[in-house]
N, C-alpha and C positions, 0 to 999 in steps of 0.2 A: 707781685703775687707773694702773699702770706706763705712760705713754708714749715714756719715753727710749729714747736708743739700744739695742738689744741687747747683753746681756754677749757680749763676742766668745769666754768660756772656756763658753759653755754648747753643750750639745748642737743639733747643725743637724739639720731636717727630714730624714727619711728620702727624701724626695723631691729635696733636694737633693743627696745625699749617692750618688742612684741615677745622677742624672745628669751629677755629676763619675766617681763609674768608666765609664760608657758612654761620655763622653770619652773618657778613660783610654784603654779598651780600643780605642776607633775608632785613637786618633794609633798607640798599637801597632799594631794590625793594619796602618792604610798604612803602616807602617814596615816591618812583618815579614811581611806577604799570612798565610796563602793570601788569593788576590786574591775568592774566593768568598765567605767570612768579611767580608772588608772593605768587599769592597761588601753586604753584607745589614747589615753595623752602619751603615755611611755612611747607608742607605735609611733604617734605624732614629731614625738622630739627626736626619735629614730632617724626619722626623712626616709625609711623603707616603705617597700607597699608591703602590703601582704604574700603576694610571689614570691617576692626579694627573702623577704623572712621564712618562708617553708624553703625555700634554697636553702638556707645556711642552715636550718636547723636540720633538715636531710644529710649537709655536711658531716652535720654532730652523730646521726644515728637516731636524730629523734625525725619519727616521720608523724607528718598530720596532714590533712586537708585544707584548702582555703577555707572551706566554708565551714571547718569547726572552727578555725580563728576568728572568723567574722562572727561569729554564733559568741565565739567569749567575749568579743567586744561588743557587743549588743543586749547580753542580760542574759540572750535567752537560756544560752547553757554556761555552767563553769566548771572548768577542772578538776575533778572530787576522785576517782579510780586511779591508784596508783599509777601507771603505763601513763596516765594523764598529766599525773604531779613530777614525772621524769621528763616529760616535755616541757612542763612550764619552769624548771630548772634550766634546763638550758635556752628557755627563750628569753628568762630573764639576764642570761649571758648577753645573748642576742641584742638585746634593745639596749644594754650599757645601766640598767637599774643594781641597785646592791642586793644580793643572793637572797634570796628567801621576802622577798620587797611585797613581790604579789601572792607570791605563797601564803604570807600573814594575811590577807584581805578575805580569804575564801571565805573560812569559819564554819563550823559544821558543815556535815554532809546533809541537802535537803533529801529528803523521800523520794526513791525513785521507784516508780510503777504507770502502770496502765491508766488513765485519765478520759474515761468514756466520753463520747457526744451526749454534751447534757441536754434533756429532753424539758423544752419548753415549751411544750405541746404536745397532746394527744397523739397530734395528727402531723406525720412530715417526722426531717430529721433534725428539724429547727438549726441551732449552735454548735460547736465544737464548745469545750467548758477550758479550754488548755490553750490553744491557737490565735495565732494573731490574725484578729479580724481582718484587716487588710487582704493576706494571705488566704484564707478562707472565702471571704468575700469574693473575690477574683477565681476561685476554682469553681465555686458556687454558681458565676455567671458562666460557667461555660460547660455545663452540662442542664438537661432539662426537669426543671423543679415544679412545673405547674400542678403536679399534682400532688405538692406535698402536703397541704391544706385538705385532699381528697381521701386520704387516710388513716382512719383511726389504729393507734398502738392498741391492742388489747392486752396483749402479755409479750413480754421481752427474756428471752433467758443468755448472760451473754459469759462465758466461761475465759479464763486464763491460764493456759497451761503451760507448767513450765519445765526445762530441763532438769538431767541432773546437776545443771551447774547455778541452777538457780537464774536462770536465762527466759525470757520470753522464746517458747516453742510458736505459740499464736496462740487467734482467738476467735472462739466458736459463736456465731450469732445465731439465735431463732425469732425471726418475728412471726409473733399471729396480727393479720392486717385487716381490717373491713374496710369494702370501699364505700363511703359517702353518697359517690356519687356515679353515674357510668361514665366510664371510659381511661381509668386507673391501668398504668400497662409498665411503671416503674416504680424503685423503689431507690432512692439515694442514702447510701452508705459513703464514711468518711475515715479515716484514720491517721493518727499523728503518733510517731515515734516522741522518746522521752529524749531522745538523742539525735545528731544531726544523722543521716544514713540512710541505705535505702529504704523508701516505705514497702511496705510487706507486699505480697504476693494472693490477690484475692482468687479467692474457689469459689462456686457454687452448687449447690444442688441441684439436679434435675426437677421439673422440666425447664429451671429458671438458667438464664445467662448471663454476659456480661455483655454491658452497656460502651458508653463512652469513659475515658479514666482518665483522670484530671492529676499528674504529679507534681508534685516540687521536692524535685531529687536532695536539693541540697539543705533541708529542715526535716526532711521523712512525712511530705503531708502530703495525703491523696485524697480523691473525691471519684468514687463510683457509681454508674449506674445499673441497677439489675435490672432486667428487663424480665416482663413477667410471660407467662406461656400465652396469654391471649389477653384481652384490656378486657377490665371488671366491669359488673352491673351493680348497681345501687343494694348492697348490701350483702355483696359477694364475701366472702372470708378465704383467707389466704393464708399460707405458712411459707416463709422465705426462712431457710438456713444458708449461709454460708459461712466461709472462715479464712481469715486473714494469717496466713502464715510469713512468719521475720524471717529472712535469709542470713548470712553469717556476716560478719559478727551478731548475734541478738543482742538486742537488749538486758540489760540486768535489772530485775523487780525486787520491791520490798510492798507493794503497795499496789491496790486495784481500786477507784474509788467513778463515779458518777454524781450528775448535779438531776435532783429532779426539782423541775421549777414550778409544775403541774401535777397534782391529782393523778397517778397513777395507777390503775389496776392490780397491776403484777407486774415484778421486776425482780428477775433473780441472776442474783451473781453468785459465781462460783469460779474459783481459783482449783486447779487440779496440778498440786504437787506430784512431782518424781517417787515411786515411792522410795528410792534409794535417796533423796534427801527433803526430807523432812526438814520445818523449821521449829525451832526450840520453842518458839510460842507463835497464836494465830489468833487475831480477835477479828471479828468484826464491828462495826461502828455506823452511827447515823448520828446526823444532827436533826434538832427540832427546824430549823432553821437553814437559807443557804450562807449565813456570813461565814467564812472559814475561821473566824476566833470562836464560832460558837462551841461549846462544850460539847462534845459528844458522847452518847451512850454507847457505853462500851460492853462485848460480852465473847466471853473465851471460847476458840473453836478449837473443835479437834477431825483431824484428817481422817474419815474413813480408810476402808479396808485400801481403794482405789488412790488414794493419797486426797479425796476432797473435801472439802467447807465452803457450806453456803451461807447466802445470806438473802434476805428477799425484803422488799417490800410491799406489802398491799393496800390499795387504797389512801397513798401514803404521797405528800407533797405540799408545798417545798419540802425538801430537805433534800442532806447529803448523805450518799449511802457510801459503804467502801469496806475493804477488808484490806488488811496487814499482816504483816509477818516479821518474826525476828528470827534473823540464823543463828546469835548467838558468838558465841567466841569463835565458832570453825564452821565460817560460810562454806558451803557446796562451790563459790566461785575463790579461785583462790589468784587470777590475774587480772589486772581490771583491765579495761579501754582508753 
């Protein structure tokens, strides 16, 4: 039996050979992002789970969730609020990357806000315009939708109101509904956090209630049903208010927008600022169009007495409706998440 050195001309273990490209590709990726990519290889070359990794980094003082770390390695969310950029500091300890490796991949902060169920149809609550199908799909099948085709939207009013910290308080919905057909006795409402966390807390108005409720704790997405005081006759008309209230932490808004896919009646949004913080500027915005490179028309709001600005659309579809804000140099939120 052979004990000398290895022929250095002979073929190396495929196992070696696996884990020089997974190098490879890691020192790429921190070189070239996407920052999502890079940190699921970084995890990878770890040999950590994700457990393992919220251990050590709770060691540190930095605390987070599994399921916001599987949320960064996935696209859906990334680390943008300072409290966030102190954990991915020391996660980059963590994983053995050089300091600031995935910090550089971020890149701007994208727009955070409210991102309504886009209405591609009249009648029903068709799509979520923000969520993963999948996700959606599956909440969808388990609550009762037969009668979503059996109701026309007529006017929508759907309000954003926020702290004075510039935080998601919640959000106020009105439908006016006519039913098509008889025997209408629900109404499915949906909602998706911008952030992993819990989903909000629905109310209703009398004499309507709540139905079955469909969550998925760990991405903030829910699916509800309202059940109406008695099931409709062929051309009954109906007003559903309720309101979705965020529990603590809220969310942080810059931005409230909607997809309309359809011909629209009436559709009004309205954002209801704190009046103790006001934002330095407020527009709101539509496209002719739903592509989101489309150009939009832009035009400056200003906050009534009550802190609000609206925006409506009538008659109005495709397009993309939404409103913004900028706090300026000295945001009302001064700790992120």
């Amino acid at each position: 039996m052979h004990s000398g050195p290895a022929d250095p001309g002979a073929p190396r273990g495929g196992a070696a050979e696996a884990g020089e490209r997974a190098e490879a590709r890691l020192a790429r990726l921190l070189n070239t992002g996407p920052f999502d990519e890079a940190l699921r290889a970084a995890v990878a070359a770890s040999g950590l789970s994700l457990d393992r990794i919220q251990d050590r980094l709770k060691r540190r003082g930095s605390r987070i969730s599994v399921a916001t770390l599987s949320s960064w390695q996935s696209g859906r969310y990334r680390p943008e609020r300072p409290a966030s950029l102190l954990v991915l500091a020391d996660l980059e300890e963590v994983l053995g990357v050089p300091p600031k490796a995935l910090s550089a991949l971020i890149g701007p902060p994208r727009p955070r806000g409210r991102r309504l169920a886009a209405v591609t149809d009249t009648r029903g609550l068709a799509a979520f315009s923000d969520s993963d199908p999948v996700d959606m799909e599956s909440a969808l099948r388990q609550v009762d939708t037969r009668w979503d085709e059996a109701l026309t939207r007529l006017s929508t009013h759907c309000r954003l109101e926020l702290d004075a910290q510039g935080r998601e308080r919640g959000m106020y919905s009105r439908q006016l509904l006519r039913a098509e057909v008889d025997g209408p006795d629900r109404w499915i409402t949906g909602f998706q956090r911008d952030d992993p966390g819990e989903p909000p807390r629905l109310r209703v108005e009398a004499p309507h209630r709540i139905g079955k409720v469909v969550e998925n704790q760990a991405i903030g997405l829910g699916v509800a049903e309202i059940l109406f005081d008695r099931p409709l006759s062929r051309g009954d008309i109906i007003i559903l208010e309720y309101y979705h209230e965020n529990g603590m932490p809220r969310p942080y808004s810059t931005s409230m927008q909607t997809a309309l896919h359809v011909p629209v009646r009436e559709y009004l949004m309205e954002v209801r600022f704190d009046v103790a913080a006001l934002p330095e500027s407020c527009y709101s915005y539509r496209t002719a169009e739903l592509d989101a490179d489309a150009r939009p028309q832009e035009r400056l709001l200003k906050p009534d007495a009550i802190g609000s600005v609206l925006a409506v659309a009538l008659s109005a579809g495709p397009c993309r409706l939404g409103i913004r804000w900028d706090w300026g140099d000295s945001p009302p939120l001064t700790v992120g998440s």
